[in-house]
C-alpha positions in Angstrom: 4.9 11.7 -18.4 2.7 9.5 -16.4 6.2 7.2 -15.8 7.9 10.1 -14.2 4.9 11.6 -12.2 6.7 11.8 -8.5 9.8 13.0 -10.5 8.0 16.1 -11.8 6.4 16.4 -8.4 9.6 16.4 -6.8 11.0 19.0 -9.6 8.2 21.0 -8.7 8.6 20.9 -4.9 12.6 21.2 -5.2 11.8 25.0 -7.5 9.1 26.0 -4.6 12.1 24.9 -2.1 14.5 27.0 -3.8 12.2 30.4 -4.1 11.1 29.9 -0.6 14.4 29.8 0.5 15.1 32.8 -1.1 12.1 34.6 -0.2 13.2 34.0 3.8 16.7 35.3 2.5 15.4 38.6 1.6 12.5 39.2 4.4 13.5 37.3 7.5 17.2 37.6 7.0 16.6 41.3 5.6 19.6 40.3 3.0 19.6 42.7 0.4 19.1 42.7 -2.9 16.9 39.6 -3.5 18.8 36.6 -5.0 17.3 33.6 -6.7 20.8 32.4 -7.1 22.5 33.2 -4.0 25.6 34.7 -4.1 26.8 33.0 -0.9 28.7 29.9 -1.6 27.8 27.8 0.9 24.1 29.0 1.0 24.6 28.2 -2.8 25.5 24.5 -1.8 23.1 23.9 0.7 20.2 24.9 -1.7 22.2 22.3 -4.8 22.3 18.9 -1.9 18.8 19.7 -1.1 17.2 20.1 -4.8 19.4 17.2 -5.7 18.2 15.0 -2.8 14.7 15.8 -3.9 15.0 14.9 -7.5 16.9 11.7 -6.4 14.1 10.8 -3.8 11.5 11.4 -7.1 13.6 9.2 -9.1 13.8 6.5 -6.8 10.0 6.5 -6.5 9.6 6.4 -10.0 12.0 3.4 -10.9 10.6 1.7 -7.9 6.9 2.1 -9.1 7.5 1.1 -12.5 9.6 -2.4 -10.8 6.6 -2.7 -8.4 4.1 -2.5 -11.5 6.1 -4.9 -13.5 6.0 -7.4 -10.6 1.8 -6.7 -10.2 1.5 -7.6 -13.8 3.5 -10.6 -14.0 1.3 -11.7 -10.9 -1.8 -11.1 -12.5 -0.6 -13.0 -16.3 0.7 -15.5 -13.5 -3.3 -16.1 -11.7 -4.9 -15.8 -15.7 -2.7 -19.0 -16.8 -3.8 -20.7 -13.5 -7.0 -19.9 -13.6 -7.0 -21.0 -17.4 -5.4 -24.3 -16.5 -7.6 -24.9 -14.1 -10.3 -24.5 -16.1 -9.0 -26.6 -18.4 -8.5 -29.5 -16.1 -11.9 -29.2 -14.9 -13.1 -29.9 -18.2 -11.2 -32.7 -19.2 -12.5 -34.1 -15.8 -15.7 -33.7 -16.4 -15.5 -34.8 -19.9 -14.3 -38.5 -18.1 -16.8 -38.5 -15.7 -19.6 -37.8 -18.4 -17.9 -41.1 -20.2 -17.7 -42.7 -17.1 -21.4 -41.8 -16.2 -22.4 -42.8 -20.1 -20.5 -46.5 -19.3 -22.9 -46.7 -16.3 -25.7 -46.1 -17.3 -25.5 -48.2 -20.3 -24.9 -51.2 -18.2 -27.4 -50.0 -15.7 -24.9 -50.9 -12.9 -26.8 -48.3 -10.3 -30.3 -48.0 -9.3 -32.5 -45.6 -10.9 -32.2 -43.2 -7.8 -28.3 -43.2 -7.7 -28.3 -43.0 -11.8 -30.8 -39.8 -11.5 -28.5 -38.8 -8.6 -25.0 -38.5 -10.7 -26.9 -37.1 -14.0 -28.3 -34.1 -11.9 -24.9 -33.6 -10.5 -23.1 -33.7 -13.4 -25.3 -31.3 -15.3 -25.0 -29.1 -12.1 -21.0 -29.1 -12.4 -21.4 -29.0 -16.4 -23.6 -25.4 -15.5 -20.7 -24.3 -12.6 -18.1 -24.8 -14.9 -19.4 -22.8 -17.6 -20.2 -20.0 -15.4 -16.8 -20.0 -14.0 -15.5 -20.5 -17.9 -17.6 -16.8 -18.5 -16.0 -14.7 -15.8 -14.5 -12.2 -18.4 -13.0 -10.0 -15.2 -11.0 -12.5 -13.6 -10.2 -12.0 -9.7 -11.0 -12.9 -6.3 -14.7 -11.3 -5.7 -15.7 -11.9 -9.0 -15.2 -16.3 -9.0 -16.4 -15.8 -5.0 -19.3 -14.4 -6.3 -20.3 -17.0 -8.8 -19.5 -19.8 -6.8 -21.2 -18.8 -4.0 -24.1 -18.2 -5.6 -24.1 -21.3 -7.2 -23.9 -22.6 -3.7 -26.8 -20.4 -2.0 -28.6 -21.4 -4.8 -28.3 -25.7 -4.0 -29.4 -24.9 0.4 
């Protein structure tokens, strides 16, 4: 029913049409008796193309919702499997710069100051990440939201 919603609404609009039309038959037209199915073959036909060019128009709609909807979802699977594989990469790159960062300071190849420097930045893109990795409702405002405050949060 909910697939077929602007079809209904056009049934419903194409029945109104047709009593309408026959209401104005009887009272402005003064055609006697009253006729919900007019006798009049050409008044007959107009009344068929024009409830028939309603239920097409609902159809239309309908299929052309239900394509439009199909197309919205395969975007959205689209952006989860980016944003998943983005996430993924992320990791792995962080995983080699925390082996990277491990190699470094083991040989102590950096001054204390620049050593410091990289752990703190690390642990902040570690804390990022898994923030971004929680994001159950995934869309624009939402990964704005937590990035930004991530970045408010460093000024």
């Amino acid at each position: 029913m909910k697939n077929i919603i602007f079809t209904m609404i056009a049934a419903v609009m194409a029945a109104l049409y047709w009593f309408v039309e026959s209401i104005i038959h009887k009272h402005v037209f003064k055609e006697l008796p009253f006729e919900l199915i007019p006798s009049d073959i050409n008044e007959l036909q107009m009344r068929v193309v024009i409830v028939t060019t309603f239920l097409c128009f609902g159809l239309y709609v309908d299929k052309k919702r239900k394509v439009l909807r199909a197309k919205e979802e395969e975007e959205r699977r689209i952006f989860r499997v980016t944003v998943h594989s983005a996430q993924l990469i992320i990791d792995k790159l962080l995983r080699n710069v925390r082996t990277g960062l491990n190699e470094i300071y083991k040989t102590k190849m950096l001054d204390a100051k620049t050593t410091q420097f990289l752990r703190e930045s690390m642990i902040e893109a570690e804390k990022l990440e898994a923030k971004l990795v929680s994001i159950t409702e995934i869309n624009e405002e939402t990964i704005k939201k937590v990035v930004e405050e991530d970045l408010n949060g460093e000024q």
